[in-house]
MARTORMI-297327 format. One record per atom (N, C-alpha, C): residue number from 1; atom name; x, y, z. Coordinates in nm, 2 decimals, padded with zeros to 4 digits. Atoms other than C-alpha are relative to their C-alpha. Example, Ala and Ser with C-alpha at 12.3 -4.5 7.8 and 13.67 -1.06 7.14 Angstrom:
REM residues 2
PT:pos:site:X:Y:Z
PT:1:N:00.09:-00.12:00.00
PT:1:CA:01.23:-00.45:00.78
PT:1:C:00.09:00.12:00.00
PT:2:N:-00.09:-00.11:00.00
PT:2:CA:01.37:-00.11:00.71
PT:2:C:-00.08:00.11:00.08
//
This chain:
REM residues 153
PT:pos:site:X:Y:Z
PT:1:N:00.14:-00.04:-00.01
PT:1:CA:01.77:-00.99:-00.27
PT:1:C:-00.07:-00.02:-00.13
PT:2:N:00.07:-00.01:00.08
PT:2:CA:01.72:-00.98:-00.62
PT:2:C:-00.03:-00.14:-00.05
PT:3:N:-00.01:00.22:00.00
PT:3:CA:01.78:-01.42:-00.64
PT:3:C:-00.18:00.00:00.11
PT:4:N:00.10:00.06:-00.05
PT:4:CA:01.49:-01.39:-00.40
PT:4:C:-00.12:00.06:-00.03
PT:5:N:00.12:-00.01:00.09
PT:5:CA:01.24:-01.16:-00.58
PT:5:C:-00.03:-00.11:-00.13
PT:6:N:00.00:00.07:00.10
PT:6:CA:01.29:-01.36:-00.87
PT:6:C:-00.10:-00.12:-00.04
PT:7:N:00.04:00.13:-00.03
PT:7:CA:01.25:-01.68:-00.73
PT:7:C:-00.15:00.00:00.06
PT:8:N:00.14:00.00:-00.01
PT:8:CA:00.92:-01.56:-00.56
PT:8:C:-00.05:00.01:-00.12
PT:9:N:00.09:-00.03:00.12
PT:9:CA:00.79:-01.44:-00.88
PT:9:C:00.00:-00.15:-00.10
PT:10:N:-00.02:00.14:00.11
PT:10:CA:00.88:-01.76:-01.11
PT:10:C:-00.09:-00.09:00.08
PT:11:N:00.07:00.09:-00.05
PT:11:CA:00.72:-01.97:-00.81
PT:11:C:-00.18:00.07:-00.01
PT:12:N:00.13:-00.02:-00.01
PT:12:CA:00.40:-01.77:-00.81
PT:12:C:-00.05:00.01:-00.13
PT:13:N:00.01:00.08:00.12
PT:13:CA:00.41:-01.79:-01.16
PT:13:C:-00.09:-00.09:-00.02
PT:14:N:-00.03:00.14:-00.02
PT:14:CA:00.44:-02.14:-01.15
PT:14:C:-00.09:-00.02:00.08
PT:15:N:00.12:00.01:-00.09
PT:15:CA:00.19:-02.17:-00.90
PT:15:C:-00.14:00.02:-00.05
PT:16:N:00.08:-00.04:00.10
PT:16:CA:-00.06:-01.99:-01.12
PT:16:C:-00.06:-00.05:-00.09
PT:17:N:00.01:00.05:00.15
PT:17:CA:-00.01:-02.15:-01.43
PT:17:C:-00.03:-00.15:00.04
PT:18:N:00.05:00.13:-00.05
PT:18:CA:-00.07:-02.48:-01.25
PT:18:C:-00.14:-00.01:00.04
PT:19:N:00.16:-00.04:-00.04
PT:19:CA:-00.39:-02.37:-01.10
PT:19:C:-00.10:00.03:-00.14
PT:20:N:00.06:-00.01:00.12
PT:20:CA:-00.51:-02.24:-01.42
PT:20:C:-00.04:-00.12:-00.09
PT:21:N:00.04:00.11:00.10
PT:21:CA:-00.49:-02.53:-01.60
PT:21:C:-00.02:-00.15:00.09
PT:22:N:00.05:00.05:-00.09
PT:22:CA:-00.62:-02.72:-01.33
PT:22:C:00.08:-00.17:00.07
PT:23:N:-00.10:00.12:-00.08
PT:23:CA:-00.30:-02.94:-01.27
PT:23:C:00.02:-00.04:00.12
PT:24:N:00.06:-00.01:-00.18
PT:24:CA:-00.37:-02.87:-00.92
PT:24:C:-00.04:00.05:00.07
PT:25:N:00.13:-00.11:-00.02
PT:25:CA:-00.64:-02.77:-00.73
PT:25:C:00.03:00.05:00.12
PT:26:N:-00.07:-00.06:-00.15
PT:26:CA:-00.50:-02.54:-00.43
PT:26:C:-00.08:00.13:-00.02
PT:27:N:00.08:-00.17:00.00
PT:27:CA:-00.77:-02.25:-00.43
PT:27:C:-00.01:-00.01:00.11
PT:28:N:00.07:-00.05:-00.14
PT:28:CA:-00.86:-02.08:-00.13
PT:28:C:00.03:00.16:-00.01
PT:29:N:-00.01:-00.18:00.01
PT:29:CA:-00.97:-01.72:-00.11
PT:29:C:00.10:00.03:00.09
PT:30:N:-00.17:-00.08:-00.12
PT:30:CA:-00.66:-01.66:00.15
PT:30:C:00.10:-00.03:-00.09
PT:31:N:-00.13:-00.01:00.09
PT:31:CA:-00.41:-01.72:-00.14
PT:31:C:00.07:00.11:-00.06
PT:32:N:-00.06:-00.17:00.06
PT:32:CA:-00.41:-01.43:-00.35
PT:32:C:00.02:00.08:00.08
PT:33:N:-00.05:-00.10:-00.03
PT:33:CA:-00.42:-01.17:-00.11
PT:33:C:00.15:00.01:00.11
PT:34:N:-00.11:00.06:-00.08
PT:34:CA:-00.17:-01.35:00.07
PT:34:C:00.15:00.04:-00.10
PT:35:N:-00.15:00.00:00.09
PT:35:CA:00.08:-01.36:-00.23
PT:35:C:00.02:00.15:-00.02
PT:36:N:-00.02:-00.12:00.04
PT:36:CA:-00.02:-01.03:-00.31
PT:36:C:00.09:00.11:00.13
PT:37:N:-00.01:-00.06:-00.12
PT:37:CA:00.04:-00.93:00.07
PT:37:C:00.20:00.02:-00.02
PT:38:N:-00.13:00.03:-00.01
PT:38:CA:00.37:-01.06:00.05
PT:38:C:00.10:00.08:-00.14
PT:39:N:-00.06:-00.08:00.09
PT:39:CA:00.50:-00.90:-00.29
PT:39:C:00.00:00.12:00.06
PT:40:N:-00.01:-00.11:-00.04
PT:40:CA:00.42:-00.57:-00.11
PT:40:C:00.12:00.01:00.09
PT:41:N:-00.07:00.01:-00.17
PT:41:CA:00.62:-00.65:00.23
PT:41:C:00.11:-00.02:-00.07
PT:42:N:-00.16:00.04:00.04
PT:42:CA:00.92:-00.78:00.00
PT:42:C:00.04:00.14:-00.06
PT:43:N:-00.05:-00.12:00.08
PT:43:CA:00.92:-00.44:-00.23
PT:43:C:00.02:00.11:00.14
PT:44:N:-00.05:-00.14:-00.10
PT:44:CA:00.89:-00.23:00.13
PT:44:C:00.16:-00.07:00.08
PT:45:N:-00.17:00.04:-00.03
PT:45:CA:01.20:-00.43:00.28
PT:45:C:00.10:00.01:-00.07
PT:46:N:-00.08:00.01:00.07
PT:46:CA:01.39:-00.43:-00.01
PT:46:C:-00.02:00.18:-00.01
PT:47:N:-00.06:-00.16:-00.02
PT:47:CA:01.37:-00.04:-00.04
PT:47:C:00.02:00.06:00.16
PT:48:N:-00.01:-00.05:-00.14
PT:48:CA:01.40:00.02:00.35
PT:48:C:00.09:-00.05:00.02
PT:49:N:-00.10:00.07:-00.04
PT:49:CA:01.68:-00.20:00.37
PT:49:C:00.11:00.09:-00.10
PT:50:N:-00.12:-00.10:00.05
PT:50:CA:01.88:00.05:00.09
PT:50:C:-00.01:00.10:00.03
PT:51:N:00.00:-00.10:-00.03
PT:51:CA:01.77:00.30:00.25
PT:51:C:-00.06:00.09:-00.16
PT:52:N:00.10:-00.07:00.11
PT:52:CA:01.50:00.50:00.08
PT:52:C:00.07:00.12:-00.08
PT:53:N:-00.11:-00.11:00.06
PT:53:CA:01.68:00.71:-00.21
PT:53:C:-00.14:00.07:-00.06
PT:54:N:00.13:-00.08:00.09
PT:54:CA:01.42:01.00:-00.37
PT:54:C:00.00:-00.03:-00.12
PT:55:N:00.01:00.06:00.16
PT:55:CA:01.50:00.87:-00.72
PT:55:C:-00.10:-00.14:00.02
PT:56:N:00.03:00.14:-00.04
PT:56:CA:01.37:00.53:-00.58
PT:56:C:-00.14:-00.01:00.07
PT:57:N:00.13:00.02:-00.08
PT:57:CA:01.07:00.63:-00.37
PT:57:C:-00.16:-00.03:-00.08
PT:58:N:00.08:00.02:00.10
PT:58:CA:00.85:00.59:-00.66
PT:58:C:-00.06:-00.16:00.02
PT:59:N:00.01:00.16:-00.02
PT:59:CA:00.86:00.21:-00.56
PT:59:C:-00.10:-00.02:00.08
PT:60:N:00.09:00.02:-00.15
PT:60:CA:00.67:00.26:-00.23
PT:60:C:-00.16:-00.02:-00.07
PT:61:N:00.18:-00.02:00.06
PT:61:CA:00.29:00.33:-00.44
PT:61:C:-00.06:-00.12:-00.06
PT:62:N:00.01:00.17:00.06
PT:62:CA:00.32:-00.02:-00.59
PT:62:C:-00.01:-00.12:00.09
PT:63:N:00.00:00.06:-00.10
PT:63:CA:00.43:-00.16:-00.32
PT:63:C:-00.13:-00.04:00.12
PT:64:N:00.11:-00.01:-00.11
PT:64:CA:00.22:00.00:-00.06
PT:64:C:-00.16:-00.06:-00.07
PT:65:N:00.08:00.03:00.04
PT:65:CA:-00.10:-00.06:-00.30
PT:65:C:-00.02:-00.18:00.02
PT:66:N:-00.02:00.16:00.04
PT:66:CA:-00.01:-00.43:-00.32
PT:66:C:00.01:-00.07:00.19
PT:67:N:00.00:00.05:-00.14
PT:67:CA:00.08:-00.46:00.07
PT:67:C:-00.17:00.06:00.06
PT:68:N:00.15:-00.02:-00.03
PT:68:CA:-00.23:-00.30:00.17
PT:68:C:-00.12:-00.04:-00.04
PT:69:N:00.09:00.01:00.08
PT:69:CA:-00.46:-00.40:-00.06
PT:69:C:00.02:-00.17:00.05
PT:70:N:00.03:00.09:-00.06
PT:70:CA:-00.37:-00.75:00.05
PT:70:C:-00.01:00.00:00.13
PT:71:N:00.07:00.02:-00.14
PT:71:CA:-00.41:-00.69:00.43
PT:71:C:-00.11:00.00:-00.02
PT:72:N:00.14:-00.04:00.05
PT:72:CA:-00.73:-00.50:00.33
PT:72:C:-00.11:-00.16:00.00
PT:73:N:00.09:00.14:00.04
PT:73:CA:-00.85:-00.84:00.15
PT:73:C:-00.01:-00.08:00.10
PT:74:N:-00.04:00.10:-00.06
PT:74:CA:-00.71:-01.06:00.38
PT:74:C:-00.07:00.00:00.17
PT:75:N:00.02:-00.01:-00.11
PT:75:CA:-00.81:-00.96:00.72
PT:75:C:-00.14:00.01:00.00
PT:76:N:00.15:00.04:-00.06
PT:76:CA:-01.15:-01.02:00.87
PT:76:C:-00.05:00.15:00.11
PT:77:N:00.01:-00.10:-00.13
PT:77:CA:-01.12:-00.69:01.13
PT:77:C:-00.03:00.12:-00.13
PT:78:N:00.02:-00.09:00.09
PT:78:CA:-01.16:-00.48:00.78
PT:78:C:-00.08:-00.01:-00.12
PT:79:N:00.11:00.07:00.08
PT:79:CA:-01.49:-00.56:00.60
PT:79:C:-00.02:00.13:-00.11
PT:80:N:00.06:-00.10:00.07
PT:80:CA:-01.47:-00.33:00.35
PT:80:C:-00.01:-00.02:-00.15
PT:81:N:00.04:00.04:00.10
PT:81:CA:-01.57:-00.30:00.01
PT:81:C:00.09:00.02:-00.11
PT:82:N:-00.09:-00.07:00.08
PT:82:CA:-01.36:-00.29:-00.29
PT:82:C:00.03:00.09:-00.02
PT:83:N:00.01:-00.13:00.02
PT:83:CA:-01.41:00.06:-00.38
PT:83:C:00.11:00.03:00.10
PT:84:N:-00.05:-00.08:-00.11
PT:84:CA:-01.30:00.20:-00.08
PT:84:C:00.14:-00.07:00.08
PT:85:N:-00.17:00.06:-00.03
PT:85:CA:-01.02:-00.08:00.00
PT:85:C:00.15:00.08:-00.12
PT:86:N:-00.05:-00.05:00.09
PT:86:CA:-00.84:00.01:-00.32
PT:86:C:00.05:00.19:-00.02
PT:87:N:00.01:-00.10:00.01
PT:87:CA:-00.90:00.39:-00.30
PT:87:C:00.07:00.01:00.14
PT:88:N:-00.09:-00.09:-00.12
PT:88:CA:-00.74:00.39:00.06
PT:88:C:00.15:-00.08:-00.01
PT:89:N:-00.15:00.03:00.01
PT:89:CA:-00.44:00.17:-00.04
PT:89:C:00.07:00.08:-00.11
PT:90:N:-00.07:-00.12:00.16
PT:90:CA:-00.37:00.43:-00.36
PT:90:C:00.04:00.09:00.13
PT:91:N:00.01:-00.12:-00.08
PT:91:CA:-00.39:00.70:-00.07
PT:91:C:00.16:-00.02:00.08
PT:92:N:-00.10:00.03:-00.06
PT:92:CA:-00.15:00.53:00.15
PT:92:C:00.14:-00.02:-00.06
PT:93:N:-00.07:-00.02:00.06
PT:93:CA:00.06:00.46:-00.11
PT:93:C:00.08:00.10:-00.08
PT:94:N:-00.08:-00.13:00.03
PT:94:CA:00.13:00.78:-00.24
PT:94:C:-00.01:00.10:00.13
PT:95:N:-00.06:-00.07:-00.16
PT:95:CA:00.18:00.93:00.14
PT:95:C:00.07:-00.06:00.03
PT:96:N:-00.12:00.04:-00.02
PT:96:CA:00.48:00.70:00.13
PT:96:C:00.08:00.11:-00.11
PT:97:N:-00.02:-00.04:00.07
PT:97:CA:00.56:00.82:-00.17
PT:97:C:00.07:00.16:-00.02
PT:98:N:-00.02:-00.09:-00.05
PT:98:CA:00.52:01.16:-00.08
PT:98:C:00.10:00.07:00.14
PT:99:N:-00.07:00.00:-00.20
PT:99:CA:00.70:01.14:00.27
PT:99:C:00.17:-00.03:-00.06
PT:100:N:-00.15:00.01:-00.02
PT:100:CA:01.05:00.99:00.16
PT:100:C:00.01:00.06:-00.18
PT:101:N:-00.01:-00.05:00.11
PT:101:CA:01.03:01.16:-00.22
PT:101:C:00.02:00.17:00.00
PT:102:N:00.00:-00.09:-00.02
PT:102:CA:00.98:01.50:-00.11
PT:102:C:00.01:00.13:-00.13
PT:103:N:00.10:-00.08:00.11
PT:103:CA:00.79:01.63:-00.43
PT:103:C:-00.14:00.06:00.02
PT:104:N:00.09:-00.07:-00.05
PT:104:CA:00.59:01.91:-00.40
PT:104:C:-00.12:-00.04:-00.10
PT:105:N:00.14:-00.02:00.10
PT:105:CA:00.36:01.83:-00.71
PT:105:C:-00.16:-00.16:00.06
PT:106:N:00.06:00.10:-00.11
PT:106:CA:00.23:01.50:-00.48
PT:106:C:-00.10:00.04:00.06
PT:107:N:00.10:-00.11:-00.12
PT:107:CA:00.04:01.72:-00.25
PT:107:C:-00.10:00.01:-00.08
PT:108:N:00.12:-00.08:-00.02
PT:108:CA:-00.22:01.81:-00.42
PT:108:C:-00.12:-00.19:-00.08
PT:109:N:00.08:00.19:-00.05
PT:109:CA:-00.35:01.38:-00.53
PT:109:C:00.04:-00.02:00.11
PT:110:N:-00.03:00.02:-00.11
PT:110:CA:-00.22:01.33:-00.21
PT:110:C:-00.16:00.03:00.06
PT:111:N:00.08:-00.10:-00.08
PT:111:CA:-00.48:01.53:-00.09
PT:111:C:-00.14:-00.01:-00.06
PT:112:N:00.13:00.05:00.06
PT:112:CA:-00.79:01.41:-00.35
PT:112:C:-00.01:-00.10:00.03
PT:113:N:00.08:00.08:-00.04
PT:113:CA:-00.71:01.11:-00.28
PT:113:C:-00.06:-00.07:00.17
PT:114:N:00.04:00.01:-00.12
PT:114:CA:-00.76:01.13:00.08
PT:114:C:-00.15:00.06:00.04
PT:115:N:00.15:-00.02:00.02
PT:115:CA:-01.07:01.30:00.02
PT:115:C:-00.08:-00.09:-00.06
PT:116:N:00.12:00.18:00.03
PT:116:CA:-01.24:00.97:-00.19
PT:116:C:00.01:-00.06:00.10
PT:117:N:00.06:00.11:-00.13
PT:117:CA:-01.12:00.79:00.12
PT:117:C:-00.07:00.02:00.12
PT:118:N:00.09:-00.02:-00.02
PT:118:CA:-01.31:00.96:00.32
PT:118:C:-00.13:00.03:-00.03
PT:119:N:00.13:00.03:00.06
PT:119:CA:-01.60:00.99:00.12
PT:119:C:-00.08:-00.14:00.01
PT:120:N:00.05:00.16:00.09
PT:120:CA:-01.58:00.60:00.01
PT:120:C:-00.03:-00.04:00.14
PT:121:N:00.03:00.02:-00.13
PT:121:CA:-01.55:00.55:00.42
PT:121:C:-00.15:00.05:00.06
PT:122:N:00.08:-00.04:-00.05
PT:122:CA:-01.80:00.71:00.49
PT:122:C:-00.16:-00.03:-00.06
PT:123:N:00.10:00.05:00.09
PT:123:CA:-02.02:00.60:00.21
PT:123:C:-00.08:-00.20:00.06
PT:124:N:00.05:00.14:-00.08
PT:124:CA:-02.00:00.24:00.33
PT:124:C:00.00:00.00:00.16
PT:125:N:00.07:00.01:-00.13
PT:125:CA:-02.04:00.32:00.71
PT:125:C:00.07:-00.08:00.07
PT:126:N:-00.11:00.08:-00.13
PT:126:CA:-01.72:00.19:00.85
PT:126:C:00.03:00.09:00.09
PT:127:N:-00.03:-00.13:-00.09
PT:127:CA:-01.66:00.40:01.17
PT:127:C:00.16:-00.09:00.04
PT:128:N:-00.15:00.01:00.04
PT:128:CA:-01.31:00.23:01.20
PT:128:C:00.11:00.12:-00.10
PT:129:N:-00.08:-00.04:00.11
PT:129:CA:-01.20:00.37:00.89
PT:129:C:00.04:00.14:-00.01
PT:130:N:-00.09:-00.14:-00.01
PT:130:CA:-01.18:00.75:00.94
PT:130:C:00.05:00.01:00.10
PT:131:N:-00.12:-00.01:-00.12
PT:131:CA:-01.00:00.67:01.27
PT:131:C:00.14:-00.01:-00.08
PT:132:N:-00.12:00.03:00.08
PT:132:CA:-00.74:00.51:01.06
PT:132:C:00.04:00.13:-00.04
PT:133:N:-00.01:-00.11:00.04
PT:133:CA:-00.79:00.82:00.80
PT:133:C:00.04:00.13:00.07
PT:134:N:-00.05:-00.11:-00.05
PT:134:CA:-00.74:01.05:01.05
PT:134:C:00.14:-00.02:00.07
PT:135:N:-00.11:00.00:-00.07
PT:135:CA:-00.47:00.92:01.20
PT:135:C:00.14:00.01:-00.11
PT:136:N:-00.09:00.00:00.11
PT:136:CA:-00.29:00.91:00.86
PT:136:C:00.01:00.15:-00.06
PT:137:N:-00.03:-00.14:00.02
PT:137:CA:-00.37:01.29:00.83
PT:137:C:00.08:00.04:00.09
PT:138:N:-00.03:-00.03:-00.11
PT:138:CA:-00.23:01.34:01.14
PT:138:C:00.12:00.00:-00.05
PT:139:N:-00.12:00.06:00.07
PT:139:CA:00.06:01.16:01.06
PT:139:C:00.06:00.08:-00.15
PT:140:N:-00.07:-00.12:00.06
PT:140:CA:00.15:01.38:00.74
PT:140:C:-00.03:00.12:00.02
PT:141:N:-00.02:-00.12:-00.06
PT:141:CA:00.07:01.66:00.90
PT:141:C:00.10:00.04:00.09
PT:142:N:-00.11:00.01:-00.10
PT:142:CA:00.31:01.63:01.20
PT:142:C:00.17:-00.05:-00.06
PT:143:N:-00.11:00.01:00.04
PT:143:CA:00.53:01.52:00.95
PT:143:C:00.08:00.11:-00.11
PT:144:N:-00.01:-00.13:00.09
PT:144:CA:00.56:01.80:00.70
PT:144:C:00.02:00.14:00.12
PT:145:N:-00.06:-00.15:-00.09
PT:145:CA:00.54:02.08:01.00
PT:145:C:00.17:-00.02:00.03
PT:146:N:-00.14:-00.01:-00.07
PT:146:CA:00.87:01.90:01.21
PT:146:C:00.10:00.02:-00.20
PT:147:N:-00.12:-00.07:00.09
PT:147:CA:01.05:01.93:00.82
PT:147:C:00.01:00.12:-00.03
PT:148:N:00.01:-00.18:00.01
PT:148:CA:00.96:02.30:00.78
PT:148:C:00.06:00.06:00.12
PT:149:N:-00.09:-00.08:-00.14
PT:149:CA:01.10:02.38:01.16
PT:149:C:00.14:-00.04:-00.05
PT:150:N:-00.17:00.04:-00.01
PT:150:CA:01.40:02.17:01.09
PT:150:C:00.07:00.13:-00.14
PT:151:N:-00.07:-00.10:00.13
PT:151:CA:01.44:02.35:00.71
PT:151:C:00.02:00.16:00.04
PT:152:N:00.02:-00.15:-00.03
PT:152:CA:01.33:02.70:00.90
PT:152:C:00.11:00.05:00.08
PT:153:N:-00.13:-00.06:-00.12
PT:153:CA:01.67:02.72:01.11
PT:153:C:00.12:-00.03:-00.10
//
């Protein structure tokens, strides 16, 4: 796994540094969030596949930022603006974070920044987006009660 982070990273590199100096012209706005898409998806398989250790979960906020942040870009069904893309992929990313880490000092950015992303949603007038939002409350909500029953017996 690590032969094949590598090797992505050196090709996107390499990819980069080619484009930059205009050795060859391969733009298209579907690239970056593509590459970026893909560094996320590699960093969440590669920790899901060791099985999430809590020393390790620290990985997921990078990850998730970078996987989301390029769907976000990438996709046409989520027209949103930077601000508020960015601010809900930090959100998501540390509600990974917080979910297989199981650090209590999390909770309380956890919980600011789910509040910008509803604000920022709401600011730009996507009515999608606190579906999402709420479904991601939902979702640590339901998931923090079933650990408290399981810890309460």
């Amino acid at each position: 796994m690590k032969k094949a982070m590598v090797a992505f990273g050196v090709g996107s590199l390499l990819l980069f540094t080619l484009e930059t100096f205009h050795i060859i012209q391969w733009y298209r706005a579907s690239v970056w969030p593509t590459v970026v898409f893909s560094f996320g998806l590699i960093v969440h398989i590669y920790v899901f596949k060791r099985g999430v250790r809590e020393h390790e979960a620290f990985l997921l906020l990078p990850a998730a930022i970078a996987l989301w942040g390029g769907a976000f870009a990438f996709s046409q069904y989520f027209l949103l603006n930077d601000g508020t893309m960015y601010v809900l992929a930090f959100t998501i990313g540390l509600l990974e974070w917080w979910m297989f880490s199981h650090e209590a000092w999390l909770k309380q950015p956890l919980l600011f920044c789910f509040g910008c992303s509803v604000v920022a949603s709401l600011e730009a007038g996507e009515m999608l987006l606190p579906f999402v939002l709420s479904v991601i409350g939902i979702g640590a909500y339901v998931y923090r009660t079933k650990n408290e029953r399981a810890n309460a017996h």
